[in-house]
N, C-alpha and C positions, 0 to 999 in steps of 0.2 A: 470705415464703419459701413458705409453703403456698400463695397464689395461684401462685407461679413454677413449685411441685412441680404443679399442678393442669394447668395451660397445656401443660409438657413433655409429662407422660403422656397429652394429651389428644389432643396431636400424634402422638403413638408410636401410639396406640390407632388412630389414624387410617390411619396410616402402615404400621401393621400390617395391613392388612386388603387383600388379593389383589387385590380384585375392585376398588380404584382405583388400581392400576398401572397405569403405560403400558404398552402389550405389548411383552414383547421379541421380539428374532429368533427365531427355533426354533430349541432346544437351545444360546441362546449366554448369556453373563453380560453385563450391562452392559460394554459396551466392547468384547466380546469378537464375530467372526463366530459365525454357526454350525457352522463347518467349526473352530472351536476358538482359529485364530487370533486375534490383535490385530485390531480392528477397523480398516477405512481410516483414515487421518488418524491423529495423533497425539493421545494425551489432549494438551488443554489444561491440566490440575490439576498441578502450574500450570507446567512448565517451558518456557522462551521458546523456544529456539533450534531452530532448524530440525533435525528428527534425520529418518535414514534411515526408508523402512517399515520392517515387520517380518511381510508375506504371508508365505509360504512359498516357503523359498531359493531354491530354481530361477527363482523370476519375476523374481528382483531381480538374479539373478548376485551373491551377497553375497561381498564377498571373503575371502581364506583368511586364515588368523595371518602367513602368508608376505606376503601380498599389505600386510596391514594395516602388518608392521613396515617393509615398503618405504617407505608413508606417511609415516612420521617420523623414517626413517633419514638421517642427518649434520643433520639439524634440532638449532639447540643453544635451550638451554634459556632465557628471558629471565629475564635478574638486574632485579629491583626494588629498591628502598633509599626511605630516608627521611632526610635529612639531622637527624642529631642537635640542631640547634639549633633546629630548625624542630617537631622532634617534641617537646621539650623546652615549647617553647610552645604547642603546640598541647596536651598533658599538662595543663600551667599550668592554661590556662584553662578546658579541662575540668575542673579539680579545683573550680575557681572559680564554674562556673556550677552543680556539681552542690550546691556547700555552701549555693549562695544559694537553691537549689531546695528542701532539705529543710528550710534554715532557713522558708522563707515555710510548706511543708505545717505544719511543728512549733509554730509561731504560735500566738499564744492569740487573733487577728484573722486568721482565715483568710481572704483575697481569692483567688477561682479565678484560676489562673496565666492567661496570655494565650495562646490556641494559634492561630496566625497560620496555619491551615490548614484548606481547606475540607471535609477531612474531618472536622473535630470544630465545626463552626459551628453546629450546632444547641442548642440551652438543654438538650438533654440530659447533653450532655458537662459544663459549668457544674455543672448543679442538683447533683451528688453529690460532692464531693471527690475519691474514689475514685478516677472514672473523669476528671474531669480533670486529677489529679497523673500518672494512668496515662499520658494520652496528651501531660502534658507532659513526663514523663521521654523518652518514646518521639521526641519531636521534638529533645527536647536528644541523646540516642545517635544518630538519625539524621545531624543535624548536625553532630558532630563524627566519625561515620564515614565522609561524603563529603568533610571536610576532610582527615582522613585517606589519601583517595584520590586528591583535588588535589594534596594534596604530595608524591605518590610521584616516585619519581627514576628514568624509566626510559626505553627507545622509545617512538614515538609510541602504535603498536599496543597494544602492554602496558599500558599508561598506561589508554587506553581501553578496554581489554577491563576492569581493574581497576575502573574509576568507572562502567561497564554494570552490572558483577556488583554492587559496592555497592548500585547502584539497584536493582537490581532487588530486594536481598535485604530491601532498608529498606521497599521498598514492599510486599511481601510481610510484613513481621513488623510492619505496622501492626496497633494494637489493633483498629482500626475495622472489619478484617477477623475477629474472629473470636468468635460468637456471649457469649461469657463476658466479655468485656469491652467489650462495644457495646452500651450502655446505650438509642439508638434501635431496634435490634432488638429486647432483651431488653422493649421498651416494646408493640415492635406482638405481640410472643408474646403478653402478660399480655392486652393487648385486642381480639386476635382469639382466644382462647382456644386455642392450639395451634395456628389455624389458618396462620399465615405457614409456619411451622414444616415445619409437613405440606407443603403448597404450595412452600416452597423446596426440599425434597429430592427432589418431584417435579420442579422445574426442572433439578435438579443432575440428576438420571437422564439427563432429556432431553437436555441436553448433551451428559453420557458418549458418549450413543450418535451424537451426532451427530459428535463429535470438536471440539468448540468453543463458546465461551461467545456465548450470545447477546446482539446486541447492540443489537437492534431486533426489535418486533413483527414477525416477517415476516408474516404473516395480514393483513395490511393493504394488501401489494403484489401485485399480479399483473402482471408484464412483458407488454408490449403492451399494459395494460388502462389502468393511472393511474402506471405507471413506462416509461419506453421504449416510447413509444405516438405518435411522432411519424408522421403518414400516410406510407408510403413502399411499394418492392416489392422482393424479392432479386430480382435481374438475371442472376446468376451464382451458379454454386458449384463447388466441388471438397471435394477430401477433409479442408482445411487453413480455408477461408474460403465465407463467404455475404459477397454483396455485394447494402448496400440504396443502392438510389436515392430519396432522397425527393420526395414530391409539391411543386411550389414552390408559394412563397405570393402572390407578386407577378403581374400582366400581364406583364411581363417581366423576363428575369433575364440574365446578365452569361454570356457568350457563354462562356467557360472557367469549366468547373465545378471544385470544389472537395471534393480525396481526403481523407477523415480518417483516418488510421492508429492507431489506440486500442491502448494497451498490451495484449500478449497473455495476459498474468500474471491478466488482469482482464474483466469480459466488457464490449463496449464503449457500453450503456445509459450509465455514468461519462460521455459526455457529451448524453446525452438522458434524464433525470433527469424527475422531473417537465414538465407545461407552462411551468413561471414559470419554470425556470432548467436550460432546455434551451440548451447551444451550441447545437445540429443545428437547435433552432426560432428562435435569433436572429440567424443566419447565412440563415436562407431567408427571414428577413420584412427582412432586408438583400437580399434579390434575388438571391442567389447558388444555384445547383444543390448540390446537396450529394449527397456519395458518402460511405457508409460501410465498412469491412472490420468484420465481425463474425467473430472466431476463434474456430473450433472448439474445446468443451470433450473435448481428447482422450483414448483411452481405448487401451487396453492394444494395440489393431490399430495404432495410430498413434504406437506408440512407438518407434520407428524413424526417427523424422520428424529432420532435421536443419536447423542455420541454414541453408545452404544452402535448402534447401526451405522455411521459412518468407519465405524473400525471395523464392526464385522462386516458388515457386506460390502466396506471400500478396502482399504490395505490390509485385512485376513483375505479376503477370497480375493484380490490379487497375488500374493503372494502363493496362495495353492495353484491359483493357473500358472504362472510364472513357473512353480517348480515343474508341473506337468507338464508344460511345453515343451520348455526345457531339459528334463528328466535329471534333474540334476536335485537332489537334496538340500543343499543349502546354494544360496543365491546373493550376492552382494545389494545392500540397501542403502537408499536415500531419501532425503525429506527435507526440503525446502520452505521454509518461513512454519507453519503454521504444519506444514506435513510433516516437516522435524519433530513436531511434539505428536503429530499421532504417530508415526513411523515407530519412535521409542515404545508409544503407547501398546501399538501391537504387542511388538516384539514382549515389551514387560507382560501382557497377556501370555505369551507361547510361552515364555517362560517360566510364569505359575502351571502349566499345563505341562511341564517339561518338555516343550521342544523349543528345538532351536534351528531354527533355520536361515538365519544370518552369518554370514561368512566374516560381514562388514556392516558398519553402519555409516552413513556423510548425513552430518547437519550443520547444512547452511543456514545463517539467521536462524536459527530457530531457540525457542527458549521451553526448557522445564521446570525450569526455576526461576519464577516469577517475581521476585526478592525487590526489581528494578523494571520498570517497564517503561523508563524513559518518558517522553511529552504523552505516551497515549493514557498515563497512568490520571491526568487529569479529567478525564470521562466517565473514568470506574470507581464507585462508593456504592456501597448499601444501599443509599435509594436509587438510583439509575439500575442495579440489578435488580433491585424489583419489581421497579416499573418493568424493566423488558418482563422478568418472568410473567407479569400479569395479565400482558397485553400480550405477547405473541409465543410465552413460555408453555401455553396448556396448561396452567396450574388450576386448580379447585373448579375442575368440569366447565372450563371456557373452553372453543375452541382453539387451536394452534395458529399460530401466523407466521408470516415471513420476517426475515430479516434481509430487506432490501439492498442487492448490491450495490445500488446508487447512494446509498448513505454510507457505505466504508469509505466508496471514491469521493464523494464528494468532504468527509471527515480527513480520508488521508492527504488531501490536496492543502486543508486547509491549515493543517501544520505547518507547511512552506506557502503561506500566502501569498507573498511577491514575487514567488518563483512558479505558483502554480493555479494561481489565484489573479491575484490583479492585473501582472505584465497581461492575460488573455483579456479582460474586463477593457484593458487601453486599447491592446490591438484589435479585435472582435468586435468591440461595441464604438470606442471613440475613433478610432480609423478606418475601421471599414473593410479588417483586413480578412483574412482567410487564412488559419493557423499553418505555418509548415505540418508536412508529412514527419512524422516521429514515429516508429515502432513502438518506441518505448511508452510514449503516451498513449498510443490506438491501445494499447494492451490495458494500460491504466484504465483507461474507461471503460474497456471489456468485462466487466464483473458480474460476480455470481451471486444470486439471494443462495440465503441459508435458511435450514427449517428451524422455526423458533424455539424450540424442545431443545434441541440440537447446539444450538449458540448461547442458549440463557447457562447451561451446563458448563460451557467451556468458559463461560464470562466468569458465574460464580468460581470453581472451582479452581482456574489458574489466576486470574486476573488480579480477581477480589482477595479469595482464601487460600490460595497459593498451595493447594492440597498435593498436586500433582509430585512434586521431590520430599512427600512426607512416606514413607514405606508404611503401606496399607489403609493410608489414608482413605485409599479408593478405590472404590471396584466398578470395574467393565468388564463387559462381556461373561459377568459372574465371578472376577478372577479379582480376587486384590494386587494391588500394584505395588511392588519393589520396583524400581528400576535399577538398583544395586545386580538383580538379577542378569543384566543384560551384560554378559560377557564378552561383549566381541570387541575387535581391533575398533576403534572410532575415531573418523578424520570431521572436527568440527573450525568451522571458519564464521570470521564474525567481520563486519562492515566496521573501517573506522570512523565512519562521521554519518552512522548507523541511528535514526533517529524513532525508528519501529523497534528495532532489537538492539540496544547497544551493546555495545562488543564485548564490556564485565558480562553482561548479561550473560550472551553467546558462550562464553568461556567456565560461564556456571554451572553449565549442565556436565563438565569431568568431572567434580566429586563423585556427582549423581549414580556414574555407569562403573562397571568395571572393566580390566580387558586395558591395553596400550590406545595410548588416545599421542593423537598429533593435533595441533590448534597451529592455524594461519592466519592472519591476520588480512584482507583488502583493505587500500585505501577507499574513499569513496562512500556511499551511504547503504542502502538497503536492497535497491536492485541496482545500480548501473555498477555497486563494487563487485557484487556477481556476474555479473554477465557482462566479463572483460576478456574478450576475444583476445589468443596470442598474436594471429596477426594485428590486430591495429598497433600493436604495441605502447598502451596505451599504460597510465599509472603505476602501481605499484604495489607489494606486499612486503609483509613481514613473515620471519616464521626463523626458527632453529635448525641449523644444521644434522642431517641425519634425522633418524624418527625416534621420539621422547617414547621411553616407555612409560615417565608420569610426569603429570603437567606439574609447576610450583603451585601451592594453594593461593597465592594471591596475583593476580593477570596482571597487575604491574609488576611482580618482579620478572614474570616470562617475559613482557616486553624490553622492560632492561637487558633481557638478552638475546633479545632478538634478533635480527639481521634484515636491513632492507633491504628489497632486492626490486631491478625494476622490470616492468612490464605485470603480466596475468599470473594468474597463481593458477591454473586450467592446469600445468605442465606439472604442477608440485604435485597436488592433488593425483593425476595420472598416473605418475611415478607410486605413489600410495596405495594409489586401489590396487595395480598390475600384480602384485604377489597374491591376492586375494582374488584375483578370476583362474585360479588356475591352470593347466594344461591347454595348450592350443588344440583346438579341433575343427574339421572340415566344414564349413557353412552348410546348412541343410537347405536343401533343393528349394522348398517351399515355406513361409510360415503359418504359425500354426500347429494346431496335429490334428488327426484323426479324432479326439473329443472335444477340442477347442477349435476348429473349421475358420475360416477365415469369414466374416459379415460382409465386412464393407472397407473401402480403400481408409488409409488415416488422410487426413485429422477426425472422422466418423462426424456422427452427428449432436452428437451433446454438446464440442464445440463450437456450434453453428450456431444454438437458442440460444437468443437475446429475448432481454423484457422487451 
């Protein structure tokens, strides 16, 4: 106990002392602007779900008590239950597992209990009684609190909002989180002499201020340098998009080049990642031209922007540069997560206007058909669209506001709590540590505001009302939308353990299109079953021999006949597109042309604004 007392105060002493703060803002408190308010972003510590800002009213148009009770007026209330017979056993056997728990601690042969979890796997938790009766009571309440949740008797929505909030609350009231009963912290305290200690509160500041928990060394990445550093140049830009053309890698390359639409939510590096497991780099050393849209990280001028406007002035006027560049009429298309649904989107545009200028279409994760939207569907009801429309939608002559990148990342984190959430909260804050370098998480936290106009549209209309796979439901760009209309060949691929798009999801959008469609299957979740370099040889897919000219209508009987196959699915896909770029022809000297000039070297500069 006197080593323990010696370590804290050595840490306080530390911690006390002005001159090794981070500095703050002028004149603000951790978290806090200078100007008094809330800092941007949401604290992270620790609540998941997406909340409004909280600038100062006029920016946001915040709505009145009037406007608010509008939101949940004739909304009735969801009744939950438990069937008595059901809770009755479930009681049972919680009585039963706690007696057999305090009989083994009460033993005169104490054997440390089994803790089947990798937060307590270390011989810390073992060596002391203490601490692993602690974290095995905590797993036995956790486990019978989610059964708890399994059994409720209610809507679908209810149901899942109830077993979210579980999770999240169990994962949250882990011992392992919290310095007094973490036996692995309370370990590196004693032998760095206060020093984690000090070190972790300084982490914890830094976050505060940043609006979020770190989840990778970022000091290790510099975009364009050894992350998104694939040779290319921007061609174009407007107020909305840069567009890069990259340098090819081959003597010749396939005569229709190839648009990638990268989600807007996200900057679009996610597919040029390092060298080893860059899409953008194994798509050019297959011989194909590659085009990227890099979306603008918008800012308070650009809040005004509308769906409308992110199709026309993002993936329509890429696609006219692309063809111009190129001089080629039609051009092979893509769209990843969120740009699979605008990429369709155009396209379903050009085709009420009768053109067509898709050779192909690739959606990865992406959904049109909103029917399922998996855990995130626990966010989205009628009042939470309202609320956004009100506050940052432009609706009834407020002004427009942002939609905070910081609140997607800090929302999509918190679906995987313990994996993206807490383990940082233990190592960051209780040990003092300094996250490893991740590509994949620097990118995670690299995120884009959206203009509030612009997002409230896409919430109501696919989320909520699921308009999008209704023919004519909706007009953009002036043009009602079929997507029936879009006739081209379509290679769609969906994540299996896909917890943004799940993979029925992914696989809903063949009815939607017309035209031969091929569906692949990755193991793996939402971005690391995408971005499965064939060297590492890593995982696995699924997918049918030869190419389907139509899918079964229901994605379990295609899986029934599936085929797994292991390593990347980068090579199925290749094989795919290659009859679709055409005739080979001679690399051209320069990129670019003569009306599209070359700006500036890629990754340009949109990729660059941070908040």
């Amino acid at each position: 106990m006197q080593r323990m007392f010696e370590a804290w105060m050595g840490a306080w002493r530390s911690f006390a002392d002005p001159s090794k703060w981070p500095a703050p803002q002028p004149g603000a408190m951790p978290g806090q602007a200078a100007n008094g308010h809330a800092a941007a972003g949401p604290s992270p510590f620790p609540f998941p779900f997406p909340m409004p800002q909280m600038p100062p009213m006029p920016a946001l148009g915040m709505p009145s008590m009037t406007d608010a009770q509008h939101a949940f007026a004739g909304m009735k209330l969801p009744v939950a239950s438990i069937a008595p017979e059901r809770l009755q056993a479930l009681q049972a056997d919680y009585s039963r597992d706690c007696l057999a728990l305090l009989q083994q601690a009460s033993g005169a042969n104490q054997t440390p209990p089994e803790l089947p979890d990798r937060r307590f796997s270390a011989d810390a938790w073992k060596a002391t009684p203490a601490f692993a009766y602690t974290a095995a009571w905590y797993l036995l309440n956790a486990r019978y609190l989610q059964a708890l949740a399994d059994a409720v008797q209610a809507d679908v929505k209810t149901r899942e909002r109830i077993r979210f909030a579980v999770q999240q609350w169990t994962a949250a009231a882990s011992p392992s989180n919290f310095l007094a009963l973490n036996p692995e912290a309370q370990k590196a305290l004693l032998d760095t002499h206060g020093e984690s200690l000090r070190q972790g509160v300084m982490n914890l500041l830094a976050d505060m201020r940043r609006g979020k928990i770190s989840q990778s060394d970022e000091s290790r990445f510099v975009v364009g340098k050894n992350i998104g550093a694939t040779e290319g140049a921007v061609v174009f830009e407007n107020e909305l998009i840069q567009l890069i053309q990259y340098k090819p890698r081959t003597p010749s390359v396939f005569e229709r080049p190839l648009l990638m639409v990268p989600p807007c939510i996200n900057k679009f590096y996610i597919l040029d990642l390092q060298p080893e497991s860059s899409l953008v780099a194994h798509a050019l050393e297959c011989g194909h031209q590659v085009f990227m849209i890099s979306w603008r990280n918008v800012d308070a001028s650009l809040a005004g922007k509308t769906w409308d406007d992110y199709v026309n002035d993002g993936v329509l006027a890429a696609i006219d540069v692309v063809k111009s560049v190129s001089g080629r009429e039609q051009i092979n298309t893509f769209g990843f997560c969120i740009g699979g649904t605008m990429i369709a989107t155009a396209l379903a545009v050009l085709a009420a206007r009768g053109e067509h200028p898709a050779a192909s279409m690739t959606l990865l994760t992406a959904m049109l058909d909103f029917s399922d939207t998996g855990v995130l569907d626990v966010f989205v009801d009628e009042a939470h669209v309202l609320m956004r429309e009100q506050t940052i939608g432009g609706l009834n002559g407020a002004p427009p506001g942002l939609m905070r990148g910081i609140e997607f990342a800090n929302a999509f984190s918190f679906l995987r709590p313990n994996d993206l959430v807490w383990n940082y909260v233990v190592d960051n804050y209780l040990k003092g540590r300094t996250p490893a370098p991740f590509d994949l998480l620097y990118w995670n936290g690299d995120s884009t505001n959206l203009p509030g106009p612009m997002y409230v549209w896409y919430l109501r209309n696919t989320y909520l009302e699921n308009k999008l796979r209704e023919p004519g439901a909706l007009t953009v760009c002036g043009e009602a939308l079929d997507l029936s209309r879009i006739d081209v060949p379509t290679f769609i691929y969906g994540s299996r353990d896909d917890h943004i798009v799940p993979w029925r999801t992914a696989y809903a959008s063949a009815p939607l299109l017309t035209g031969p469609q091929r569906f692949v299957l990755g193991a793996s979740g939402h971005i690391a079953g995408v971005i499965n370099p064939p060297a590492k040889g890593k995982r696995s897919y699924w997918s049918h021999e030869g190419n389907e000219k139509t899918l079964p209508e229901d994605p379990d009987d295609w899986f029934e006949q599936a085929v797994e196959k292991p390593g990347s699915w980068w090579p199925d896909w290749m094989a795919w597109l290659e009859p679709y770029g055409g005739k080979k022809v001679k690399v051209r000297a320069q990129l670019g042309s003569a009306e599209y000039p070359v700006i500036e070297p890629a990754p340009g500069r949109y990729v660059q604004e941070r908040d």
